[in-house]
Structure formats: C-alpha cells, structure tokens
SEROVO-379483 format. One record per residue (C-alpha): x, y, z; residue in one letter. Coordinates in nm, 4 decimals. Example, Ala and Ser with C-alpha at 12.3 -4.5 7.8 and 13.67 -1.06 7.14 Angstrom:
# residues 2
ATOM        xx        yy        zz  code
ATOM    1.2300   -0.4500    0.7800     a
ATOM    1.3670   -0.1060    0.7140     s
END
This chain:
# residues 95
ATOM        xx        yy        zz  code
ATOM    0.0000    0.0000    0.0000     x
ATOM    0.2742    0.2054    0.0555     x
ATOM    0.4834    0.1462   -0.2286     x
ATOM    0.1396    0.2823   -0.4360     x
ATOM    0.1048    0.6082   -0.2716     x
ATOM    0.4841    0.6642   -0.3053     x
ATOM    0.4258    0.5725   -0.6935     x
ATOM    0.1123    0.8987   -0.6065     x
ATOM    0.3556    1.1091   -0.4608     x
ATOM    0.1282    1.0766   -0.1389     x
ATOM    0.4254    0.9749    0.0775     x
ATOM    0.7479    1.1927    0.1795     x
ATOM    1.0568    1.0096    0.2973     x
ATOM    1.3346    1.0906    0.5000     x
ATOM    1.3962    1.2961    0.8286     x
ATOM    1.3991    1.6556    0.6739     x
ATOM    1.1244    1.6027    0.4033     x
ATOM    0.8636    1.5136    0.7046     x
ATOM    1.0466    1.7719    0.9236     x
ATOM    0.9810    2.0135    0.6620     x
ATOM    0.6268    1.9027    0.5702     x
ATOM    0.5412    1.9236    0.9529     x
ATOM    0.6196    2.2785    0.9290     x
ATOM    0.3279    2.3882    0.7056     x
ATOM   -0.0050    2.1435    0.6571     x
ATOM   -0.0915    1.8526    0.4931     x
ATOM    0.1151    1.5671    0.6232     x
ATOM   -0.1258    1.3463    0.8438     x
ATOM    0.0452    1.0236    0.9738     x
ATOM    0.4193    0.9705    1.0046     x
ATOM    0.6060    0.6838    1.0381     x
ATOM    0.9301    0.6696    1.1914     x
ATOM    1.1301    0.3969    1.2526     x
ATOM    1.2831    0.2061    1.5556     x
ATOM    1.5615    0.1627    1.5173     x
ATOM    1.6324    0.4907    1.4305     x
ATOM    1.9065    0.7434    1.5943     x
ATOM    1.8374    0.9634    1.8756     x
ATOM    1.9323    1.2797    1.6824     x
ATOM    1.6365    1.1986    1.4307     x
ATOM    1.3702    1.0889    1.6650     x
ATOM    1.4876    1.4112    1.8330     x
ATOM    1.4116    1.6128    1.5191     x
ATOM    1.0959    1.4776    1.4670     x
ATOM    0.9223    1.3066    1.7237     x
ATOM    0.8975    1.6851    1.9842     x
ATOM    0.7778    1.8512    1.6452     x
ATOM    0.4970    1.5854    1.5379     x
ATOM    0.4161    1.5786    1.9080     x
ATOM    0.3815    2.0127    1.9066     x
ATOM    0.2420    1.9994    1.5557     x
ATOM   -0.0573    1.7244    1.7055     x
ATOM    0.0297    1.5317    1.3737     x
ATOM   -0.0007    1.1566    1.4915     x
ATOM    0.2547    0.8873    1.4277     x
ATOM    0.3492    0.5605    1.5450     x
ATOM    0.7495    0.4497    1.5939     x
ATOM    0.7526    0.0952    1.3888     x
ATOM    0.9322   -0.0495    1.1895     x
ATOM    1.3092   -0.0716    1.1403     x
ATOM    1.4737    0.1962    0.9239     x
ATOM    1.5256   -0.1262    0.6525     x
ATOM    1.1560   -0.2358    0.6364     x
ATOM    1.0307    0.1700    0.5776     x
ATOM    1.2711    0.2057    0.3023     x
ATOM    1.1270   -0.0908    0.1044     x
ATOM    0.8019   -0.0577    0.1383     x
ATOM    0.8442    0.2902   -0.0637     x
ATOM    1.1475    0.1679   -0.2627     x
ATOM    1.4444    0.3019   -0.0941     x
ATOM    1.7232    0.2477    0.0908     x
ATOM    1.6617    0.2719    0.4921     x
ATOM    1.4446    0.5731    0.6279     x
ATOM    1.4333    0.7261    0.9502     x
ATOM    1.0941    0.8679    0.8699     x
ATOM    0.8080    0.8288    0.6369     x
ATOM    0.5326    1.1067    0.6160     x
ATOM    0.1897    1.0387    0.4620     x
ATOM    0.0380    1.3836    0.2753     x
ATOM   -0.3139    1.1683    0.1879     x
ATOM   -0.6025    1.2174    0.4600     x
ATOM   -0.7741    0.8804    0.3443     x
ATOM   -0.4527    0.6897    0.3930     x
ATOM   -0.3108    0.8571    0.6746     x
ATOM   -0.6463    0.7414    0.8511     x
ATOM   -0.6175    0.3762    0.6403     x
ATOM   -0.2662    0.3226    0.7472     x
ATOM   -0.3693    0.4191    1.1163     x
ATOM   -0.6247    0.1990    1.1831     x
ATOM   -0.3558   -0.1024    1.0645     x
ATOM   -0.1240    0.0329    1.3070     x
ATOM   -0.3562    0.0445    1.5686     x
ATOM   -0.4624   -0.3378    1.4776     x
ATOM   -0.0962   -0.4544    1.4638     x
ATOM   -0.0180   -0.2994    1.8660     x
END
C-alpha cells in the first residue's frame, strides 16, 4: 500500500522532508522507525508531538525504506487524509 502512494507522490521520505512538511499542513500520519538514531527521533518526534500530527514508531529503518522503494528511512510522512487514517487503523490493529 505504501509502495502505491509513493508511486502517487502521497508519501514523503526521509527525516527533513517530514520535518519540513510538519512545518506547514498537509502531512497526516508519520512513520518513523525504531531503530532509528536519537538525533532523528529528536528532530521529529517533539515537532509531530507540538504539531498534534499523529505517528506511530515501527518499523526498522530497513523495512520503511522498502516498502516505498528506498534504501533505509528514519521517517516516512503520509500527505493523503484517506490513507493517513487507512494506514492508522492497521497500526492500531498490529499494537
């Protein structure tokens, strides 16, 4: 499902893409990963938290990169309100 929207352009990976995205509006769920490094989570996770934009930390930085076709990601933002609410209910099902 991923892999699609990324095809859409409804997904925006890497650290400073969601950081930046977070800044204005439109990005609705993020994904960021678990195993990734304190300095990133400490980018992102006090500005989603500010910002009230919800996200879960699963996933290793390996497993978010292929579901959109890349190499390992720290982060993976979702710019789609249908999916964003989609891909949360799975989350929620999966803890």
């Amino acid at each position: 499902m991923l892999g699609l929207a990324a095809r859409a352009g409804a997904v925006l990976p890497g650290t400073d893409r969601v950081r930046e995205a977070a800044r204005g509006d439109g990005l609705f769920f993020v994904f960021v990963a678990n195993d990734a490094s304190d300095n990133a989570q400490d980018k992102v996770v006090p500005l989603l938290q500010s910002r009230q934009i919800p996200f879960a930390v699963v996933f290793d930085r390996d497993a978010l990169g292929a579901a959109v076709g890349r190499a390992g990601i720290s982060a993976l933002g979702i710019t789609d309100r249908k999916l964003a609410s989609r891909v949360k209910e799975l989350v929620t099902e999966l803890e």
